[in-house]
C-alpha positions as CSV (number, residue, x, y, z in Angstrom):
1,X,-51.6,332.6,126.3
2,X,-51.5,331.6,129.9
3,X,-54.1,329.7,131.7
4,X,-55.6,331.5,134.9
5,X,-55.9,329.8,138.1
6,X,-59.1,329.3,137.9
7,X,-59.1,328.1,134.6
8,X,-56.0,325.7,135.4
9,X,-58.2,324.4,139.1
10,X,-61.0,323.2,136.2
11,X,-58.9,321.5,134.2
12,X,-57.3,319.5,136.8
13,X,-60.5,318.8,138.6
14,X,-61.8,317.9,135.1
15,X,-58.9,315.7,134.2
16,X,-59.1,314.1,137.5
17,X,-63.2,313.4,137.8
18,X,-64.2,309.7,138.2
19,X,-67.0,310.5,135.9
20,X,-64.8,311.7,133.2
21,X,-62.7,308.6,133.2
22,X,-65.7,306.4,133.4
23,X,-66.9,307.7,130.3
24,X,-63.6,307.4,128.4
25,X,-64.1,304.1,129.5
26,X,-67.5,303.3,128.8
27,X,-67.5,305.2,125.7
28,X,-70.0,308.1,126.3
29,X,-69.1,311.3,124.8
30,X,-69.4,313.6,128.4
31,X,-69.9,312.5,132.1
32,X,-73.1,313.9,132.0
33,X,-74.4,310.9,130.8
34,X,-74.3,309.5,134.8
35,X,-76.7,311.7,135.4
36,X,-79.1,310.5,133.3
37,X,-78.6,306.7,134.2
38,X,-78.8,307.5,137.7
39,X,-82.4,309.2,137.1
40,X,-83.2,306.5,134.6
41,X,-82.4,303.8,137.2
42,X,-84.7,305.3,139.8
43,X,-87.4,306.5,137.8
44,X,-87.2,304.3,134.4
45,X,-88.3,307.8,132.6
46,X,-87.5,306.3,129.4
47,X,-89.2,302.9,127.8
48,X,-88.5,300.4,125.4
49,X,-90.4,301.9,122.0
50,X,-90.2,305.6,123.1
51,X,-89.7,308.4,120.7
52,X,-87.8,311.1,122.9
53,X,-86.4,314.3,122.2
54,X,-82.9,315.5,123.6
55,X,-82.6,319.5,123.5
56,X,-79.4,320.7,123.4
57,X,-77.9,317.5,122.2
58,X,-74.4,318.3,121.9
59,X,-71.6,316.3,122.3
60,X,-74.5,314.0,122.4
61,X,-73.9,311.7,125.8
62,X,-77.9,312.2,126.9
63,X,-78.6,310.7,123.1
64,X,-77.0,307.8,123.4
65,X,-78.1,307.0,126.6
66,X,-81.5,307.7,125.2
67,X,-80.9,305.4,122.1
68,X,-79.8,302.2,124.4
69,X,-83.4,302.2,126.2
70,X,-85.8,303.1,123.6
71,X,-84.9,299.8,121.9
72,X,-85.3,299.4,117.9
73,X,-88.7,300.3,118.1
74,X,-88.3,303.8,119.2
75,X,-86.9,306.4,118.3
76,X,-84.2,309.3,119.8
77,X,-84.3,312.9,117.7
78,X,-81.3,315.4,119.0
79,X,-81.3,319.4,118.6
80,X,-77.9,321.8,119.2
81,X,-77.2,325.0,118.1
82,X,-73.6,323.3,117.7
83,X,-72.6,320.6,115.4
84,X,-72.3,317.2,117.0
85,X,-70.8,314.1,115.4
86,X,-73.2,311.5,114.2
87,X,-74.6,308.6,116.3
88,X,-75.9,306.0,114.5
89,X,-79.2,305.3,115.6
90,X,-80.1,309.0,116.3
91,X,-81.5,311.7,113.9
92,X,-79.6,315.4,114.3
93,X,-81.7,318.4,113.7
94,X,-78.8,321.5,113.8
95,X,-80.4,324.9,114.7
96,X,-82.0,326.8,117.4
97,X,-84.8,325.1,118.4
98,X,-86.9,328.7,119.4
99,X,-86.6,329.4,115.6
100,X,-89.6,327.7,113.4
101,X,-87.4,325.9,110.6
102,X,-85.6,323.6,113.1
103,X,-89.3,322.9,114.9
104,X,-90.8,322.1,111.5
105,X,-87.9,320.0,110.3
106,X,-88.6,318.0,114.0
107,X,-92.4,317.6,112.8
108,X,-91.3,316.3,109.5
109,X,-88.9,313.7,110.5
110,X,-91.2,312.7,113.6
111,X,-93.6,312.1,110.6
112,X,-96.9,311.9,113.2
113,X,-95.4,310.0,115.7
114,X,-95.9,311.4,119.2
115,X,-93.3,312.6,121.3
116,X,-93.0,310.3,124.5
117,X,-90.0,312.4,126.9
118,X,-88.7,315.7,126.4
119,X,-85.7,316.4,127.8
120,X,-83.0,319.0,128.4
121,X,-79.1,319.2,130.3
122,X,-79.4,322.7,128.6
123,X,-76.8,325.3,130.8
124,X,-75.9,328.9,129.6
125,X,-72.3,329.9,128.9
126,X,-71.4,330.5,132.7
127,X,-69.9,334.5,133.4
128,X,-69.5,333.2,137.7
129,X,-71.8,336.0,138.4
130,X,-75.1,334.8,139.9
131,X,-77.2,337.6,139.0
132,X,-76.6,337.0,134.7
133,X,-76.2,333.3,135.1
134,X,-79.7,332.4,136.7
135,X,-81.7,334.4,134.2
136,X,-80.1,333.2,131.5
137,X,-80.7,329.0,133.0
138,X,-84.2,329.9,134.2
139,X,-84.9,331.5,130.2
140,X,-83.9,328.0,129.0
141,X,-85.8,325.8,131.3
142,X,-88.5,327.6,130.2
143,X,-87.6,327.3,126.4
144,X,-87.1,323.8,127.2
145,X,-90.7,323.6,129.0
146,X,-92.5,325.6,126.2
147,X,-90.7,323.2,123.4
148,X,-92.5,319.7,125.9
149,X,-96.0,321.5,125.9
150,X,-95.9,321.9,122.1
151,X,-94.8,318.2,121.3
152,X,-95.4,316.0,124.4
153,X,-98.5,313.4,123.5
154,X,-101.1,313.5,126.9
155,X,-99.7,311.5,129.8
156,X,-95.7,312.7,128.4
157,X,-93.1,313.3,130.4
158,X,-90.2,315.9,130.7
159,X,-86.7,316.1,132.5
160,X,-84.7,318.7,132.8
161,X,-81.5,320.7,134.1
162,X,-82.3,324.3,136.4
163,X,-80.1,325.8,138.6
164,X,-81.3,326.3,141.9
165,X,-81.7,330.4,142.6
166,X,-84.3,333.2,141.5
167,X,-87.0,331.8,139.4
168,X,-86.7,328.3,140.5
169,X,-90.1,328.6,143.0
170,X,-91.4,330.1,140.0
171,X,-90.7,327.6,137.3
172,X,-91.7,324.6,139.6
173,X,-95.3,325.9,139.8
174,X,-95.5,326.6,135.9
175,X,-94.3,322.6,135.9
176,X,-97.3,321.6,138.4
177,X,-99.6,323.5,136.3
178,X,-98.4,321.3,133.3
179,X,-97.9,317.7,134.7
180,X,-99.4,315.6,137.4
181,X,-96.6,315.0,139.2
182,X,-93.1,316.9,139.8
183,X,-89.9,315.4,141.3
184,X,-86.2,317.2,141.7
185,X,-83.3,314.7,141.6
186,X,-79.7,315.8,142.7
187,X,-77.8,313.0,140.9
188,X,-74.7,311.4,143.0
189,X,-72.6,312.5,139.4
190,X,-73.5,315.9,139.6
191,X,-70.9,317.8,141.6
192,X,-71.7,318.7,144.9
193,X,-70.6,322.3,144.9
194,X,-73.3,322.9,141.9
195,X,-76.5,324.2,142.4
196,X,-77.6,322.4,139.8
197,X,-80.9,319.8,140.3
198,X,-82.9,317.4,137.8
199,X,-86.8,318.5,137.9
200,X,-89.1,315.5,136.3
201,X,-93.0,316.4,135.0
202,X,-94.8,313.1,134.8
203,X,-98.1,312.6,132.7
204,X,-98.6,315.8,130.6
205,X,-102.0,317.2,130.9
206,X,-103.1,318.6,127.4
């Protein structure tokens, strides 16, 4: 079958992205891993000895990121939907996190141990139309959110991936009402025609 335009424009820009080629060369599984060492570098979100939690793991770039600053004394757990290929270092929990057996399998392999970071580069299958695209991101950030309140430890933090639109006033005052502190970060490796923003919730108030 024949690509469309469109679908042959993302390819080449996809191909093409400095980001893309960086990780082939760095070997990180997606270019979103940029992101996330961007944020790291100006916020240092995640600490030697932290046990963090990636949502939505798959391929599994934010993981490995994860893995190389928690250090051998912490710990990096990773839930998809999808199957993702192991990373050494990282325990994979497959399922839908919304549904209770992946939640209590997290609890059993976190075996007591708090949960330092939360976070999420959760995005919905994309249609291109706005108005079933930003319900379905703004449903996952708040997944994503309900997920941090249940397992953050006081004083946790939480990063995560929202598309700028409807809901987005809305879900950054459920994040105040949560955490102490709220920042949005537009990473220099996220694409500049996206809508797409970071939001961080420092020190979780039980």
């Amino acid at each position: 079958m024949a690509r469309s335009k469109s679908s042959r424009e993302w390819l080449d820009r996809h191909v093409n992205d400095e980001y893309v080629q960086r990780a082939r060369v760095d070997g990180y599984r997606s270019r979103a891993v940029y992101k996330l060492l961007e944020i790291q570098q100006r916020d240092q979100l995640i600490q030697p000895g932290d046990v963090v939690v990636d949502l939505g793991a798959a391929p599994g770039g934010w993981s490995q990121v994860a893995l190389e600053f928690v250090g051998e004394k912490g710990a990096v757990f990773a839930l998809d939907i999808l199957q993702m290929e192991a990373i050494d270092g990282v325990t994979f929990i497959e399922g839908d996190f919304r549904e209770q057996q992946p939640f209590d399998k997290l609890r059993e392999v976190l075996d007591g141990r708090a949960v330092d970071l939360v976070i999420s580069d959760m995005a919905p299958n994309l249609s291109g139309m706005a108005t079933v695209d930003q319900p379905r991101s703004i449903y996952l950030c708040e997944l994503a959110l309900d997920f941090a309140v249940q397992t953050l430890k006081p004083g946790g933090n939480f990063l995560t991936k929202i598309f700028q639109g409807e809901g987005f006033d809305a879900y950054l005052r459920q994040l105040r009402e949560n955490f102490a502190s709220v920042m949005t970060r537009k990473p220099q490796s996220s694409r500049s025609k996206s809508s797409e923003v970071y939001l961080i919730g420092h020190d979780f108030r039980v």
